[in-house]
MIDOSE-1310 file (N, C-alpha, C; in nm, 2 decimals, decimal comma, always signed):
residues 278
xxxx	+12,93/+15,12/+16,39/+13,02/+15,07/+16,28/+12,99/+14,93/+16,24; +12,96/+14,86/+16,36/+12,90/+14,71/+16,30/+12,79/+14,73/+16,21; +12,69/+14,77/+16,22/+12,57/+14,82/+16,17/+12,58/+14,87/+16,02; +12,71/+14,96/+16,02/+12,70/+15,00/+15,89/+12,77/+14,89/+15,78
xxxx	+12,87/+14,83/+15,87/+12,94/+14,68/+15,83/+12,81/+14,62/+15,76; +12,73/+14,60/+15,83/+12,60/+14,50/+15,78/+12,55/+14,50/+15,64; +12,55/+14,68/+15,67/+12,46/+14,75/+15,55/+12,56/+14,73/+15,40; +12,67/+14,75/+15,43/+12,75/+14,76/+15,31/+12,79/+14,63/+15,28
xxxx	+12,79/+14,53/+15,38/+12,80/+14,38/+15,32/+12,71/+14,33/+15,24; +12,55/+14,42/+15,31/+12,42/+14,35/+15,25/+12,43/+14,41/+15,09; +12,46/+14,54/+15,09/+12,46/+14,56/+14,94/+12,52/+14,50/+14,84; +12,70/+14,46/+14,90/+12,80/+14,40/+14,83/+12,71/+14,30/+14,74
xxxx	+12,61/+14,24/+14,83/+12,60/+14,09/+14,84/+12,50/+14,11/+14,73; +12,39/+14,17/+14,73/+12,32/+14,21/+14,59/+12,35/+14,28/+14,53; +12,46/+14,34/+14,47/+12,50/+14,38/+14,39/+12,56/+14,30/+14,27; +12,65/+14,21/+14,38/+12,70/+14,08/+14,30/+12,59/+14,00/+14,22
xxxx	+12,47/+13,99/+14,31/+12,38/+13,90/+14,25/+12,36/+13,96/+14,15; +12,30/+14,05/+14,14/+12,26/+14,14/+14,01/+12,34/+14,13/+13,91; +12,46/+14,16/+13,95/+12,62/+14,17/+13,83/+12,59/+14,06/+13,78; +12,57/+13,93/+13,88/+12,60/+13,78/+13,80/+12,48/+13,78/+13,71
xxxx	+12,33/+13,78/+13,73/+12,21/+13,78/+13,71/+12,26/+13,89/+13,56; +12,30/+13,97/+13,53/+12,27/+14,06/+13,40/+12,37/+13,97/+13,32; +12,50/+13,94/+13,37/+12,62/+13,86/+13,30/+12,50/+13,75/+13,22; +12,47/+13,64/+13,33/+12,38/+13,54/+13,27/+12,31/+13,56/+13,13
xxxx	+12,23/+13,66/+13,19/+12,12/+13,69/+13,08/+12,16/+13,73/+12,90; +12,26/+13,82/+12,97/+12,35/+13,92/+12,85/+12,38/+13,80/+12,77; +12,51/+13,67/+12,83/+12,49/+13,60/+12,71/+12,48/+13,51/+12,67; +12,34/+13,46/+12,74/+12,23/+13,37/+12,72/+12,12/+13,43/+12,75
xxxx	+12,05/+13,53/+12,70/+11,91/+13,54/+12,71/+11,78/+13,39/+12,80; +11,86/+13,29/+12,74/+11,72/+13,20/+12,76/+11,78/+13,14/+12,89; +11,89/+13,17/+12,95/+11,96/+13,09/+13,06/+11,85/+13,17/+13,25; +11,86/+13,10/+13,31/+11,80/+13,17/+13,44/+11,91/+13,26/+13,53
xxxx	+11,81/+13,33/+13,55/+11,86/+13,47/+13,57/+11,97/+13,45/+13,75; +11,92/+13,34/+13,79/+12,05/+13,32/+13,92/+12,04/+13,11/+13,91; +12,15/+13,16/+13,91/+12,24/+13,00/+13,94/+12,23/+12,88/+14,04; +12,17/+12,76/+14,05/+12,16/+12,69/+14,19/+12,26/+12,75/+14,27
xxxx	+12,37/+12,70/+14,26/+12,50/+12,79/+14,33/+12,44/+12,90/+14,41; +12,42/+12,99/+14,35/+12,38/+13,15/+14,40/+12,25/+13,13/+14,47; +12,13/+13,09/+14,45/+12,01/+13,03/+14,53/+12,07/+12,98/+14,60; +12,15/+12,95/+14,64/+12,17/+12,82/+14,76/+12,22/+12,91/+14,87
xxxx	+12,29/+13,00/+14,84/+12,40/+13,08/+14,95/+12,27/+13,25/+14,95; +12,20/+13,24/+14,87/+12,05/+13,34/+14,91/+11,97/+13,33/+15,01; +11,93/+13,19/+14,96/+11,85/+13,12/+15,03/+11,86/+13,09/+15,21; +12,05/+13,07/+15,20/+12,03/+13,04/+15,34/+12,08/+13,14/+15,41
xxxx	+12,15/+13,26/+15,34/+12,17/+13,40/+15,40/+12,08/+13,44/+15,43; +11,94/+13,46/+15,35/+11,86/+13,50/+15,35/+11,77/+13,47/+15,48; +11,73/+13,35/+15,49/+11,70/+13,27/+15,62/+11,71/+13,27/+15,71; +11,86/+13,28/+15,76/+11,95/+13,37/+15,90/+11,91/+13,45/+15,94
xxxx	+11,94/+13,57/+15,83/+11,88/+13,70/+15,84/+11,73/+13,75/+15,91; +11,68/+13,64/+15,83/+11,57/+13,72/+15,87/+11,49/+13,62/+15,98; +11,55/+13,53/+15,97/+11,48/+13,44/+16,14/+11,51/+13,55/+16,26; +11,63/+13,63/+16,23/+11,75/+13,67/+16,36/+11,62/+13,77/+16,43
xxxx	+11,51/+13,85/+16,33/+11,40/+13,96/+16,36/+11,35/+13,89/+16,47; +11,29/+13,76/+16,47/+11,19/+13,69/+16,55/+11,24/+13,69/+16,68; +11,36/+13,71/+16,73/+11,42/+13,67/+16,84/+11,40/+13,77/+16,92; +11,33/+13,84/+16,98/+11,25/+13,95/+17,09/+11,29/+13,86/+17,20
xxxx	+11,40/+13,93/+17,29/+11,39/+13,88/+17,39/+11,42/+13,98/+17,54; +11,32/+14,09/+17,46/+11,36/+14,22/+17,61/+11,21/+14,23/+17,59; +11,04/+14,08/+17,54/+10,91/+14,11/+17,60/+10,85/+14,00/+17,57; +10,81/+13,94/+17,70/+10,74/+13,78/+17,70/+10,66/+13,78/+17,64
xxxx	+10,60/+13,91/+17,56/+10,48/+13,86/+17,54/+10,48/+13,71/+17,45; +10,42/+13,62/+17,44/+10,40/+13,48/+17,32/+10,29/+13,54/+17,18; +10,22/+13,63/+17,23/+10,15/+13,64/+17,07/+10,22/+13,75/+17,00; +10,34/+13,81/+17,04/+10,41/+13,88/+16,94/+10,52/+13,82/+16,92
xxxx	+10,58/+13,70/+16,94/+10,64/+13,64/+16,93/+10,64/+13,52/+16,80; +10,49/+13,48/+16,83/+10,42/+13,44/+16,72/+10,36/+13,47/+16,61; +10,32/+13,62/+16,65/+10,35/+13,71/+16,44/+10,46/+13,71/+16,46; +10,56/+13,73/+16,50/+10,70/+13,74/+16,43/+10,69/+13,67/+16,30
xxxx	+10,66/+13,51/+16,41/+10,69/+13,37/+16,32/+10,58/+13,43/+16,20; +10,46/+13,40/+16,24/+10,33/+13,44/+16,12/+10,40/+13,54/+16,02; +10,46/+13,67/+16,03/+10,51/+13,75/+15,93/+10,68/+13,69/+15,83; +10,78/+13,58/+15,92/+10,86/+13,54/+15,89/+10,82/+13,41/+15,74
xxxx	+10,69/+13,36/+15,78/+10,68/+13,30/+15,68/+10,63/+13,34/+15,55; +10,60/+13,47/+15,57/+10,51/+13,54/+15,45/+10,68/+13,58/+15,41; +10,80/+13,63/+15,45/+10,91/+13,65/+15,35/+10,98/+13,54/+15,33; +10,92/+13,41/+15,39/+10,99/+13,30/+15,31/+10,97/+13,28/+15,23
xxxx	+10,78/+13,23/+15,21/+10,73/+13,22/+15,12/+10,78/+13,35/+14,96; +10,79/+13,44/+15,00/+10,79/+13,51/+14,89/+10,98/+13,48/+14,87; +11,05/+13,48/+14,94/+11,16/+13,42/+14,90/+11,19/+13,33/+14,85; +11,13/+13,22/+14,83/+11,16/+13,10/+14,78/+11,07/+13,09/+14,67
xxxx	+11,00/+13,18/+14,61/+10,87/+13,16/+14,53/+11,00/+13,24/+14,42; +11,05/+13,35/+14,50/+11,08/+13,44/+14,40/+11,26/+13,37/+14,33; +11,29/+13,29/+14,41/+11,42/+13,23/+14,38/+11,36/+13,08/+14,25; +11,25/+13,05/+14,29/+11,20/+12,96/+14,16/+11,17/+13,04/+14,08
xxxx	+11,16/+13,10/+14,05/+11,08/+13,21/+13,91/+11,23/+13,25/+13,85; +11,32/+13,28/+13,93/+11,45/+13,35/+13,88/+11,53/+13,22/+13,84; +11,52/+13,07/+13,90/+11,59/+12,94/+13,86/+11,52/+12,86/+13,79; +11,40/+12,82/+13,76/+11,36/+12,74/+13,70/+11,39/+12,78/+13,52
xxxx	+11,39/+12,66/+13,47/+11,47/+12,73/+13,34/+11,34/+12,72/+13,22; +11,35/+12,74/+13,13/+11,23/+12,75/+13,04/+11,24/+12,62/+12,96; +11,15/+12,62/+12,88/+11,06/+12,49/+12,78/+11,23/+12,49/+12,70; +11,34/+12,57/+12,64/+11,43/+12,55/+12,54/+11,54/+12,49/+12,61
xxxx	+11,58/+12,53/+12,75/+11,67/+12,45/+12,83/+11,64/+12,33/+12,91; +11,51/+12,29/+12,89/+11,47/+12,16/+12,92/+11,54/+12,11/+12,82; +11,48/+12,14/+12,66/+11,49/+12,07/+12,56/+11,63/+12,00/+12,56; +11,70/+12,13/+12,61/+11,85/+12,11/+12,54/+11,90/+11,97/+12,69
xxxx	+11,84/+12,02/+12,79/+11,95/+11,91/+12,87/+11,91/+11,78/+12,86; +11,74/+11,77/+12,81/+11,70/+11,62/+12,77/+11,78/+11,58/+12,66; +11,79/+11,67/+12,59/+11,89/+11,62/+12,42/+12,03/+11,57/+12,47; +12,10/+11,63/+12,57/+12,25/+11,63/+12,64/+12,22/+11,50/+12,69
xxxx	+12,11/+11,46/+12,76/+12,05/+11,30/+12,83/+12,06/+11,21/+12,71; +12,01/+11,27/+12,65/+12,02/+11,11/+12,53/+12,15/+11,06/+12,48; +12,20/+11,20/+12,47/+12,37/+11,19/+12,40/+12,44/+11,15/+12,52; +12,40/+11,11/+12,65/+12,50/+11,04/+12,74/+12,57/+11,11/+12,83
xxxx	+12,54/+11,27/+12,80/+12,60/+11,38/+12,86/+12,66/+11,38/+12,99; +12,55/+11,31/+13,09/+12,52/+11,31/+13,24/+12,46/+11,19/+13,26; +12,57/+11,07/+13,21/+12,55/+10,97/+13,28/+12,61/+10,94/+13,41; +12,55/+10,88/+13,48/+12,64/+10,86/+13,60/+12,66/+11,00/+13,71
xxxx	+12,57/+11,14/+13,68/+12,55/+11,26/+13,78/+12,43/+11,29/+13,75; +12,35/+11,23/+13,73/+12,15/+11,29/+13,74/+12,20/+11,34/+13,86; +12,17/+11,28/+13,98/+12,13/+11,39/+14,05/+12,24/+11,50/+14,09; +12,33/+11,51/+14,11/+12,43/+11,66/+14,08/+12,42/+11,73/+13,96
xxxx	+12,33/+11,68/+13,88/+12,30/+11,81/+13,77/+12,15/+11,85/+13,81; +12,08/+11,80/+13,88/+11,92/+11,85/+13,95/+12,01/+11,90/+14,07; +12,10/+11,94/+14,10/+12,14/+11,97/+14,20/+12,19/+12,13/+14,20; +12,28/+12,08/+14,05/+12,36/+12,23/+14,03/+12,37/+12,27/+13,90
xxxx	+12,33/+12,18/+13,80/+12,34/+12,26/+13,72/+12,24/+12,34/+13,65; +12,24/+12,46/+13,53/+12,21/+12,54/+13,50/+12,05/+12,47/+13,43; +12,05/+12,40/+13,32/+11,94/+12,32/+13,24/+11,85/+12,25/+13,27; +11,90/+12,18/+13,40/+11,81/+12,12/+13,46/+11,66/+12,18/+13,53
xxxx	+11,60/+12,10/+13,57/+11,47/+12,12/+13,66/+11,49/+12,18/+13,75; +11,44/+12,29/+13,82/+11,51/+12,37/+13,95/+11,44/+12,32/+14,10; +11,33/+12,18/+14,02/+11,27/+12,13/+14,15/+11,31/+12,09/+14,27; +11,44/+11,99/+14,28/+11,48/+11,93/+14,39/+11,57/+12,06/+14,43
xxxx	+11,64/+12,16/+14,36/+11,71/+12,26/+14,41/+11,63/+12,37/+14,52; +11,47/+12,37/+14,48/+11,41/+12,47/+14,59/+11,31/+12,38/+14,65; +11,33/+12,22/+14,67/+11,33/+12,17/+14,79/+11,45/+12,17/+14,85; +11,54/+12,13/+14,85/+11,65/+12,15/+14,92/+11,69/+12,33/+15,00
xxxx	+11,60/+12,41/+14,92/+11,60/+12,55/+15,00/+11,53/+12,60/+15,07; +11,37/+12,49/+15,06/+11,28/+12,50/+15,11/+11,31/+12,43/+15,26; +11,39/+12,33/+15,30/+11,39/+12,21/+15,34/+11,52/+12,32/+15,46; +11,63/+12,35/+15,38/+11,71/+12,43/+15,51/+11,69/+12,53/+15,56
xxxx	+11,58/+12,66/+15,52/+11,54/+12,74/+15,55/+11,42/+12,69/+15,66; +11,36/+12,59/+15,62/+11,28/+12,52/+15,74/+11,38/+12,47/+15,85; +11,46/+12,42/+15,85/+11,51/+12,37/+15,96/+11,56/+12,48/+16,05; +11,61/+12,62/+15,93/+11,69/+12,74/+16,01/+11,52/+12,76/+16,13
xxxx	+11,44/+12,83/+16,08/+11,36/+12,87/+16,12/+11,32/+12,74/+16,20; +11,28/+12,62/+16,22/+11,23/+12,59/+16,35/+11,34/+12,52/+16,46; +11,47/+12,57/+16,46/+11,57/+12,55/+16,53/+11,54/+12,70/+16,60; +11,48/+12,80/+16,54/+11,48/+12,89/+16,59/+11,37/+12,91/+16,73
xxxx	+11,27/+12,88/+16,62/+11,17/+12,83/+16,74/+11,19/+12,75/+16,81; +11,20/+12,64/+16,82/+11,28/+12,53/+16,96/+11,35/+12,64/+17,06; +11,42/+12,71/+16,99/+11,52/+12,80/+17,09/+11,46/+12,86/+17,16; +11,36/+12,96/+17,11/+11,30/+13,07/+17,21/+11,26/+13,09/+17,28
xxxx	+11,33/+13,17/+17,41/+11,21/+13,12/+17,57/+11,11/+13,14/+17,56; +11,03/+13,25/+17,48/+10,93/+13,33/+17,49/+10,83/+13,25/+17,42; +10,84/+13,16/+17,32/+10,71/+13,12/+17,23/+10,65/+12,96/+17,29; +10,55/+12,98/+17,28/+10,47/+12,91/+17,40/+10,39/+12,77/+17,31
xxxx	+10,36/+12,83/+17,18/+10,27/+12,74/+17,05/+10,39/+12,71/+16,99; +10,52/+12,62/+17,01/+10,63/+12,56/+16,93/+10,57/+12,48/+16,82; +10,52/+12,41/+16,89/+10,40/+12,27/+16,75/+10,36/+12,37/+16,68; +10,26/+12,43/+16,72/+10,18/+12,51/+16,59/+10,29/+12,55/+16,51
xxxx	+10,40/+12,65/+16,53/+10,51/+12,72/+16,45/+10,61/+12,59/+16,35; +10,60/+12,49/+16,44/+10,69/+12,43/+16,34/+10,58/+12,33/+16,26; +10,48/+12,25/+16,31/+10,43/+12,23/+16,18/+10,36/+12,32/+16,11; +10,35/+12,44/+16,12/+10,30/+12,53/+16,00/+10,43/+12,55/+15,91
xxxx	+10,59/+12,58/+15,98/+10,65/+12,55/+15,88/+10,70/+12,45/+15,75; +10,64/+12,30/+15,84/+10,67/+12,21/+15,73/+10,57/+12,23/+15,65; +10,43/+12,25/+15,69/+10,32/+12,27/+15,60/+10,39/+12,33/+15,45; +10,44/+12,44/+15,51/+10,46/+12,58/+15,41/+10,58/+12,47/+15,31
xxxx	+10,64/+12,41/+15,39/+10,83/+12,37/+15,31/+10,70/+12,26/+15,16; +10,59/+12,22/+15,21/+10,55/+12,11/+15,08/+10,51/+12,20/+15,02; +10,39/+12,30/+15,03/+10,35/+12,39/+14,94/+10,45/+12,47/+14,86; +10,57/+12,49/+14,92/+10,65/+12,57/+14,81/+10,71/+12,44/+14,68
xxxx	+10,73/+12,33/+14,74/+10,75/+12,25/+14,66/+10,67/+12,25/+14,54; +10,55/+12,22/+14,57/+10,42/+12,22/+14,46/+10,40/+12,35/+14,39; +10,40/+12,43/+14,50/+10,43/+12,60/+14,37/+10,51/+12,58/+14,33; +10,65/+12,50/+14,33/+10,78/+12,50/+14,23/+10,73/+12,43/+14,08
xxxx	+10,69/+12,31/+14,14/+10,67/+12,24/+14,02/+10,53/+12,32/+13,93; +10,47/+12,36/+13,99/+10,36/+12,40/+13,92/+10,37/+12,57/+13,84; +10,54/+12,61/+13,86/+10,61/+12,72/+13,82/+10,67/+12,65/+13,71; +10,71/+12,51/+13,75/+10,86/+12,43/+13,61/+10,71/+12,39/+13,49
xxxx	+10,57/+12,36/+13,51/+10,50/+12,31/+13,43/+10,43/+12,44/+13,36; +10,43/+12,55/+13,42/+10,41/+12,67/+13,35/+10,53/+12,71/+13,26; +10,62/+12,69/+13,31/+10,75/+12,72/+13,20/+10,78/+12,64/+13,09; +10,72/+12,52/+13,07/+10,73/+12,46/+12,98/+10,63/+12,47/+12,88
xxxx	+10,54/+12,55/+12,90/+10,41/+12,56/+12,77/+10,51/+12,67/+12,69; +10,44/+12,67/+12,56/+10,51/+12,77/+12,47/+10,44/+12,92/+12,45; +10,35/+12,94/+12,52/+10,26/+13,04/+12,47/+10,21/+13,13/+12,63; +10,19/+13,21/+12,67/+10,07/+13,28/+12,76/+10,15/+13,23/+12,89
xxxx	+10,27/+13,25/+12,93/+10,31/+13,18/+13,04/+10,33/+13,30/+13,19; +10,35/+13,41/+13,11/+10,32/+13,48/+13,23/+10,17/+13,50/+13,30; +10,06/+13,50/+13,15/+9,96/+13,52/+13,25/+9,90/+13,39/+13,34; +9,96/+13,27/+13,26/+9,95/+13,16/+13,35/+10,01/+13,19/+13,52
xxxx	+10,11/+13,21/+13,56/+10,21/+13,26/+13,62/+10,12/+13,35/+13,76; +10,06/+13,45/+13,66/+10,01/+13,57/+13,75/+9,86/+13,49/+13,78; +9,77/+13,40/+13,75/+9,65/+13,36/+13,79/+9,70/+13,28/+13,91; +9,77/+13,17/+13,82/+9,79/+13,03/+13,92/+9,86/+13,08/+14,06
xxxx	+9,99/+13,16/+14,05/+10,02/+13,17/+14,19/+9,97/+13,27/+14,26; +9,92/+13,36/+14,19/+9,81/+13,46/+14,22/+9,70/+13,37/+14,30; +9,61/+13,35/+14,25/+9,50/+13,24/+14,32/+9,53/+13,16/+14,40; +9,60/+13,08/+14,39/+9,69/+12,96/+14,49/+9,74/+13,06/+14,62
xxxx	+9,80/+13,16/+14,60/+9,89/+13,19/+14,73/+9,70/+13,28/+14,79; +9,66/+13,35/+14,74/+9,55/+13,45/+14,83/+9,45/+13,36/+14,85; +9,37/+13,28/+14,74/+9,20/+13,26/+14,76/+9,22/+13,15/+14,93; +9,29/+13,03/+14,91/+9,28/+12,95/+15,02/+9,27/+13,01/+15,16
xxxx	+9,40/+13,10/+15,15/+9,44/+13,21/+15,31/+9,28/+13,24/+15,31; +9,23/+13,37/+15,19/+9,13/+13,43/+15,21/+9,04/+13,35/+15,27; +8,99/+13,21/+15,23/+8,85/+13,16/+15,28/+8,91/+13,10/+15,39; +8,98/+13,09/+15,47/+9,03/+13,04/+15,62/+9,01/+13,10/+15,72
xxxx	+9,06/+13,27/+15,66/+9,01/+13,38/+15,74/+8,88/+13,41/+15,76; +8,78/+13,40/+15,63/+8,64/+13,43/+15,63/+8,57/+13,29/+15,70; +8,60/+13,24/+15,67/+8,53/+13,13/+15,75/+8,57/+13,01/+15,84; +8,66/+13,02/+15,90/+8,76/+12,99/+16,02/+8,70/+12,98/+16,15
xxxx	+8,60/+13,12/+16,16/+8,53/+13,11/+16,27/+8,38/+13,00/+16,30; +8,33/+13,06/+16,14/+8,24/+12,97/+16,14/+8,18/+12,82/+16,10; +8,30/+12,77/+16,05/+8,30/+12,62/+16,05/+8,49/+12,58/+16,11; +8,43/+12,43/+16,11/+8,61/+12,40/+16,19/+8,66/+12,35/+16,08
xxxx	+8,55/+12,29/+15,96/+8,63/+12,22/+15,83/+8,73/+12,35/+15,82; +8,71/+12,49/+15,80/+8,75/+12,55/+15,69/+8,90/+12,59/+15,75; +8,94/+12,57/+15,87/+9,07/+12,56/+15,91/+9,18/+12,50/+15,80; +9,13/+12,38/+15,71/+9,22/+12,31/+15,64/+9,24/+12,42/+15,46
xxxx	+9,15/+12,50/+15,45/+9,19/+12,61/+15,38/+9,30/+12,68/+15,43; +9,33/+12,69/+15,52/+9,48/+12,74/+15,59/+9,56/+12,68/+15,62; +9,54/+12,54/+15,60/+9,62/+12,41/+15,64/+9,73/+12,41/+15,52; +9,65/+12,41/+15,39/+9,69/+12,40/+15,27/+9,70/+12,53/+15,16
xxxx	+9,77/+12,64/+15,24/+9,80/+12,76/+15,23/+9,90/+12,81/+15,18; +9,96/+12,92/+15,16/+10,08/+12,93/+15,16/+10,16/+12,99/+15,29; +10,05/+13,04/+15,34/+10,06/+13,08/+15,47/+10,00/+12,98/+15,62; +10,09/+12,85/+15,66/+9,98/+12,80/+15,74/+10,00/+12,79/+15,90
xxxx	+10,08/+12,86/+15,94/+10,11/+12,88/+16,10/+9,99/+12,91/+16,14; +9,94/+13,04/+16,14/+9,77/+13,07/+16,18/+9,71/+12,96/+16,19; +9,67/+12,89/+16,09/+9,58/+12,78/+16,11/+9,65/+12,65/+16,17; +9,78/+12,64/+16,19/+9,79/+12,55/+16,23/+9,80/+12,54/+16,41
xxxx	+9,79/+12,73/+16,47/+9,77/+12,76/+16,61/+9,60/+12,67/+16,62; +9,51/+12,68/+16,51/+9,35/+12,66/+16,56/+9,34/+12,54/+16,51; +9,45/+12,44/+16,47/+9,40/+12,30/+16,45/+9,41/+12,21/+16,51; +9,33/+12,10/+16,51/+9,37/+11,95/+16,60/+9,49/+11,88/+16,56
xxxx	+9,60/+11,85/+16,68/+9,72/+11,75/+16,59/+9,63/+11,64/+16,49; +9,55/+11,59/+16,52/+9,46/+11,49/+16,36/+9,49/+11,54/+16,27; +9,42/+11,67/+16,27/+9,44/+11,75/+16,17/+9,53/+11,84/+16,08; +9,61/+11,79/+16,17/+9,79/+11,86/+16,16/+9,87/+11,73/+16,10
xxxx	+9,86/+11,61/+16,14/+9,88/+11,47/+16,08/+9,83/+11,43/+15,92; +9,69/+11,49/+15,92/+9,63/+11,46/+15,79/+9,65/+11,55/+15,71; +9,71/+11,69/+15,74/+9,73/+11,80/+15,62/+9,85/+11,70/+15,61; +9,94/+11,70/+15,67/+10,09/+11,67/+15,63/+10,07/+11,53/+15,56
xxxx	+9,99/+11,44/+15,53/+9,94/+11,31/+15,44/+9,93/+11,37/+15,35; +9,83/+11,45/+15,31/+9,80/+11,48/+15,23/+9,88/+11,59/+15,16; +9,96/+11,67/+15,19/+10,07/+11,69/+15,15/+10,14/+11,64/+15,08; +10,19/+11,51/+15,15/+10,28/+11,48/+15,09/+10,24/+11,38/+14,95
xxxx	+10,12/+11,37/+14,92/+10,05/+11,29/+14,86/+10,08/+11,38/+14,72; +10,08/+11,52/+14,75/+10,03/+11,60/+14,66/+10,17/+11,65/+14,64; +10,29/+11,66/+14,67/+10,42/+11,68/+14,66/+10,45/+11,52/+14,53; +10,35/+11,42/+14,58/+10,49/+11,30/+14,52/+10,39/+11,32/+14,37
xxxx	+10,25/+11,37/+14,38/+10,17/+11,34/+14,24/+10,26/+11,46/+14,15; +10,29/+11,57/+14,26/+10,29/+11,68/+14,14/+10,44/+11,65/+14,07; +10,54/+11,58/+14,14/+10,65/+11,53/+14,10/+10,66/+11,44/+13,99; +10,59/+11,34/+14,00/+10,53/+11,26/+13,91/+10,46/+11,29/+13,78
xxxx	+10,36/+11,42/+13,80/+10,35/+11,49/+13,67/+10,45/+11,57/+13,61; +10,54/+11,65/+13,66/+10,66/+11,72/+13,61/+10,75/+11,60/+13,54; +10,74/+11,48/+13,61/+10,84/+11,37/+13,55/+10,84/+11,34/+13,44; +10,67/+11,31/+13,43/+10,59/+11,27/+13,25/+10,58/+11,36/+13,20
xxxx	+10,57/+11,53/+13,23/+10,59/+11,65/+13,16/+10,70/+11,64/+13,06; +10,82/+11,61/+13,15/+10,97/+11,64/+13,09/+10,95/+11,53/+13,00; +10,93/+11,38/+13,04/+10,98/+11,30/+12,96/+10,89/+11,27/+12,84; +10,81/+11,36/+12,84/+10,69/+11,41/+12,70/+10,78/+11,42/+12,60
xxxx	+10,83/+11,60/+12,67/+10,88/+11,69/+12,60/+11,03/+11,60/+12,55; +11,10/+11,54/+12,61/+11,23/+11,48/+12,57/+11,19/+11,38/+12,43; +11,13/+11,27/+12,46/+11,05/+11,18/+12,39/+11,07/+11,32/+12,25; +10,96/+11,36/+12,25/+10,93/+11,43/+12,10/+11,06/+11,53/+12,03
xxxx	+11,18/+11,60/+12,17/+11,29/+11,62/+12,13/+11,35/+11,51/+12,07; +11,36/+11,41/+12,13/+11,44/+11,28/+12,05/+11,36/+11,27/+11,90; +11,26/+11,26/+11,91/+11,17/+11,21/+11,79/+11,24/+11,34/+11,64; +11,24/+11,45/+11,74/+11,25/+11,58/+11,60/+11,42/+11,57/+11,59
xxxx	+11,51/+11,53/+11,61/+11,63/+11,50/+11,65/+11,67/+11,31/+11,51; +11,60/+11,27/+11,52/+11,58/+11,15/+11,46/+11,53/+11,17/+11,34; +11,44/+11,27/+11,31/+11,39/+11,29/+11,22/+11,47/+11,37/+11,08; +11,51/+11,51/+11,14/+11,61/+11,57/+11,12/+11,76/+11,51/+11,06
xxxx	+11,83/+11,40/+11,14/+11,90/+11,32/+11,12/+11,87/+11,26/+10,96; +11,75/+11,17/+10,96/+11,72/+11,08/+10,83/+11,69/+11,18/+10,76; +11,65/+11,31/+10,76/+11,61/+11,40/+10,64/+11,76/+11,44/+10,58; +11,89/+11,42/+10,68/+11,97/+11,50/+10,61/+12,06/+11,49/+10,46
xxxx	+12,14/+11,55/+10,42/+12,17/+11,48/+10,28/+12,23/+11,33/+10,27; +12,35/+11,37/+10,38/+12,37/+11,25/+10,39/+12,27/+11,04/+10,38; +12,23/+11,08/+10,44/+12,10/+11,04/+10,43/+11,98/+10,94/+10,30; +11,99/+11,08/+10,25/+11,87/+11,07/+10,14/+11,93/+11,01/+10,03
xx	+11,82/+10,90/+9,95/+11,85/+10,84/+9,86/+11,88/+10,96/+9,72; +11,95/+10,93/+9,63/+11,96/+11,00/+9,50/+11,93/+10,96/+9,40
């Protein structure tokens, strides 16, 4: 009966989402199809849930213990990939909340509207999802009597928490072109999430550089069981190097795009009748 409790809570729960997710769309088409709000309580249900699999504790073995972890991060990764694709908002709700910025909208709450609201950038919202779903999962690991590689497991997970960051923003800088954005979409995280894994695996054995193709993965627990802490030190530099550049491009993205909103906003304005000489 608990069991089936589970089952019929788990559907309640996407069902809802779904209900809210068609509501949205229906009447705003251009709005994102689930809500910070709703990512937030996904994200960390979601998380729970599925850390709870890893927890084998009727067989010592440590290397099935450790795919657990290795297969746990391939449904994070795809969870939190797939919650930015469903939150990040497009090129016309940028427009509109930089326009709302000029007009004074959200003075005095920037960051509670990068937090929770709908228009904004969905960046800092799937780090912050990225960031508690890591902590679920290596609180988990810490816990377990059975897993033996704790370091490897948890810095592979922080590894993974920067790369999803960088696939966010490099999801919010695809959403803002006006043209070809799904096939952008389907190369960039297509290529990014397989080619790296791919060449780690193929040649992993035969050089030690190419460990850091797995370092900088989407998948990096594996590689971070065959790496040197040096080397576990320097992915995470470099990481983070590449988290603050790609934030930094997103920053001058938007404030592009705002800039020439203001500009066609100004312009518009002096063209109006009011305006014009007679």
């Amino acid at each position: 009966m608990l069991g089936l409790g589970f089952v019929l809570g788990h559907y309640a729960f996407i069902s809802f989402v779904a209900w809210q997710g068609i509501g949205r769309r229906f009447y705003n088409p251009n709005t994102a199809v689930v809500s910070k709000i709703t990512g937030y309580g996904i994200a960390i249900i979601a998380s729970i849930l599925a850390t709870g699999f890893t927890m084998v504790v009727n067989n010592d073995s440590s290397y099935r213990i450790f795919s657990n972890f290795e297969a746990l991060q391939v449904f994070n990764f795809v969870l939190i990939i797939g919650l930015a694709l469903l939150m990040t908002p497009t090129r016309q709700q940028v427009q509109d909340w930089m326009r709302l910025r000029h007009q004074g909208k959200f003075a005095g709450r920037f960051w509670s509207d990068l937090l929770w609201g709908d228009r904004s950038p969905a960046i800092v919202s799937i780090a912050v999802m990225s960031i508690c779903s890591t902590i679920i999962m290596a609180i988990a690991a810490i816990q377990h009597p059975f897993l033996n590689d704790t370091s490897a497991v948890i810095g592979g997970l922080i590894l993974q928490c920067g790369i999803l960051v960088i696939f966010a923003s490099l999801i919010q800088l695809i959403l803002l072109r006006k043209k070809q954005r799904g096939i952008w979409l389907i190369v960039t995280i297509g290529s990014l999430t397989v080619l790296p894994f791919l060449l780690f695996l193929i040649f992993s054995e035969r050089f030690t550089g190419a460990i850091l193709f797995g370092l900088f993965s989407a998948f990096p627990i594996t590689a971070a069981e065959q790496a040197f802490s040096t080397m576990l030190a320097w992915s995470l530099v470099g990481q983070c190097i590449g988290v603050i550049g790609s934030l930094m491009i997103i920053q001058k993205q938007i404030r592009r795009l705002g800039d020439s909103e203001v500009k066609t906003l100004l312009t518009s304005a002096a063209e109006s009748p009011k305006n014009m000489l007679t």
